[in-house]
N, C-alpha and C positions, 0 to 999 in steps of 0.2 A: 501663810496668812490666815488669819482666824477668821470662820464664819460670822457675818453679821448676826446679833443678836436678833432672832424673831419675835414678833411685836406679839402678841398674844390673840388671838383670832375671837371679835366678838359675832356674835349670832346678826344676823339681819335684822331679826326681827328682836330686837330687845326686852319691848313690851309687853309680849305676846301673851304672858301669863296675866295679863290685867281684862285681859278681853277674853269670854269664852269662845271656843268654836263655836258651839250650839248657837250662843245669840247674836258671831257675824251671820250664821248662817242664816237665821229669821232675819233678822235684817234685810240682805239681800234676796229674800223669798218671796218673804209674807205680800210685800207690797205688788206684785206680778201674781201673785197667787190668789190675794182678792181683787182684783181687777179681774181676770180668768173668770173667776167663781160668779161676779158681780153680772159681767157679760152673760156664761152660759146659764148662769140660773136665772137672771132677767128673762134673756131671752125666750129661755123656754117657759117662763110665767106665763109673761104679756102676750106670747104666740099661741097656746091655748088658752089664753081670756077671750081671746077674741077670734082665733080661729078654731073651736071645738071640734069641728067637723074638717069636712074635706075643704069649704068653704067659708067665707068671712059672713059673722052674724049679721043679719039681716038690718036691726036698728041698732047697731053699732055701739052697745050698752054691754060688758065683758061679763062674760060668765059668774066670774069666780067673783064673790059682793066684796073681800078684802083685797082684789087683784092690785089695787093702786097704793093702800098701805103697807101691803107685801112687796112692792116694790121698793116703795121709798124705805123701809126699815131695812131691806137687803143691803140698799144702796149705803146706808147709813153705819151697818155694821162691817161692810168693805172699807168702807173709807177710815172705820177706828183700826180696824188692822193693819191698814198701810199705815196709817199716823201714828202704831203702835210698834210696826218698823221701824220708821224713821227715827223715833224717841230711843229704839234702842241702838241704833245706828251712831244716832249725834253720841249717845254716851261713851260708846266705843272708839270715837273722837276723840272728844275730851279725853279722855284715858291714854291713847298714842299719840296727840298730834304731839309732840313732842320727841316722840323716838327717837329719829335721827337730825341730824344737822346738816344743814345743805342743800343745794336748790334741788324743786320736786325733778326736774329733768333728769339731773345727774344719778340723783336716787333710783328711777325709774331705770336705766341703763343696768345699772347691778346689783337690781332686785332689793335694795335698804326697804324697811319700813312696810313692810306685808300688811300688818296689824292696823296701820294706819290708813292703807290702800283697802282693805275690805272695807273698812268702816262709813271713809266717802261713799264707797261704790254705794254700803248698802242705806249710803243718807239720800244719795240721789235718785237711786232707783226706788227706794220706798216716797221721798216725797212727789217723784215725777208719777208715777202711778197712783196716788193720793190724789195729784191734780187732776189724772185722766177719771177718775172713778166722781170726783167734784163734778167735772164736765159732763159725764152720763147722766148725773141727776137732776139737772139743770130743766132736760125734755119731760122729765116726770114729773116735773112740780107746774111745767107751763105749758106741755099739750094733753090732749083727750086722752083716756086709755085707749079707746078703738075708734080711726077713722072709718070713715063710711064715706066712698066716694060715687057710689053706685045707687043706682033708685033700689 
């Protein structure tokens, strides 16, 4: 009895060459990476604006005279990086949502459509950390630079 003819074996990832590593990579980076950035370098602004010393300034007025436009322009230039994830995320979308045929479950079992799986990952992780980096700036445009709760 003759061998059944074997079907020809296509690749998983079909598309793969339409999307670069490099820019799932940014994709799924950038937006976690300025959020990170947004936090620790806020942080560490606003924490010596107003605490220079060992102690909290006295009349609650921040050191540094640009501490609250250096905020908001930090905050500002985070937010384009993550939305500049996201933009290249969605295009890596576009580019594979097509790859394979058939529902995401079944796909997801044996590994079809990689190209397409980075690409949500890194639309959702760049625009969810867009929104957290939105939500940080929110305290900057609507309270003091340095409370003073103390005489």
């Amino acid at each position: 009895m003759p061998a059944p003819a074997e079907r020809p074996h296509e690749h998983p990832s079909p598309h793969r060459d339409r999307v670069s590593t490099p820019s799932q990579l940014i994709g799924l980076a950038i937006g976690p990476a300025a959020w990170a950035a947004q936090l620790e370098i806020g942080y560490g602004l606003s924490s010596y604006a107003c605490f220079p010393q060992d102690r909290a300034l006295a009349d609650g007025h921040p050191v540094l005279a640009g501490e609250h436009l250096g905020l908001v322009l930090l905050n500002l230039a985070c937010l384009a990086a993550a939305l500049f994830g996201a933009w290249i995320s969605l295009r890596g979308w576009r580019a594979t949502r097509a790859e394979k045929e058939g529902a995401e479950h079944s796909l997801l079992e044996v590994g079809e459509g990689r190209s397409r799986f980075l690409a949500g990952c890194g639309l959702l992780t760049s625009a969810g950390f867009a929104l957290a980096i939105l939500f940080d700036l929110a305290p900057i445009l609507g309270a003091p630079a340095c409370w003073n709760f103390g005489p």
